[in-house]
N, C-alpha and C positions, 0 to 999 in steps of 0.2 A: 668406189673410185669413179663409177662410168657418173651416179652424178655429181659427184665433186669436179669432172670435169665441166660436165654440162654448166654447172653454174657457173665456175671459172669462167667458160667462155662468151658466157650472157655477161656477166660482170667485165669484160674486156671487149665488150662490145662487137663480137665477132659476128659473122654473117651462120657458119655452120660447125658442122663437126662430123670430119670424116675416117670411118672405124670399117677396119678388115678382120675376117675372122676367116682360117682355113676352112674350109670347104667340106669336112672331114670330122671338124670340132663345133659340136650342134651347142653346148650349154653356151657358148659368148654368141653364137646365134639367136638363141630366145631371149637372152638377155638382152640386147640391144633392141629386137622387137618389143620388150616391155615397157623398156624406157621410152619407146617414143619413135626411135629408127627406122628409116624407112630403106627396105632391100632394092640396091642401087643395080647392081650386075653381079655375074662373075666373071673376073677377068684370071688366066693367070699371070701371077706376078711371080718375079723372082729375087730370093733372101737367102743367103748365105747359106744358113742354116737350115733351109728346106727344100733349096733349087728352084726350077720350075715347077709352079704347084697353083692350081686354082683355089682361087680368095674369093668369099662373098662380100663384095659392100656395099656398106651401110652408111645412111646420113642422117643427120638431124639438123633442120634448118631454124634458128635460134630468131628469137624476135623480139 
């Protein structure tokens, strides 16, 4: 999925692609370091279904 999005977004001519993983949950963590992502901060951010809760992100800058 992570690069079916990536090429999605090179084919739609996008600039990047920016991906949050809780803090907590390491596998979408290395996975997005494998792909290519580079670890942006952590901020935390707040979703319904987690409240406040610190997120790492991640970005990939498409070219």
């Amino acid at each position: 999925m992570v690069n079916f999005a990536i090429a999605y977004g090179r084919k739609m001519h996008k600039q990047a692609i920016h991906l949050d993983a809780l803090a907590t949950n390491l596998p979408p963590q290395k996975l997005y370091l494998k792909c290519g992502f580079n670890y942006i901060a952590t901020l935390p951010l707040f979703y319904a279904d987690t409240g406040w809760t610190d997120f790492l992100l991640y970005e990939l800058v498409l070219e």
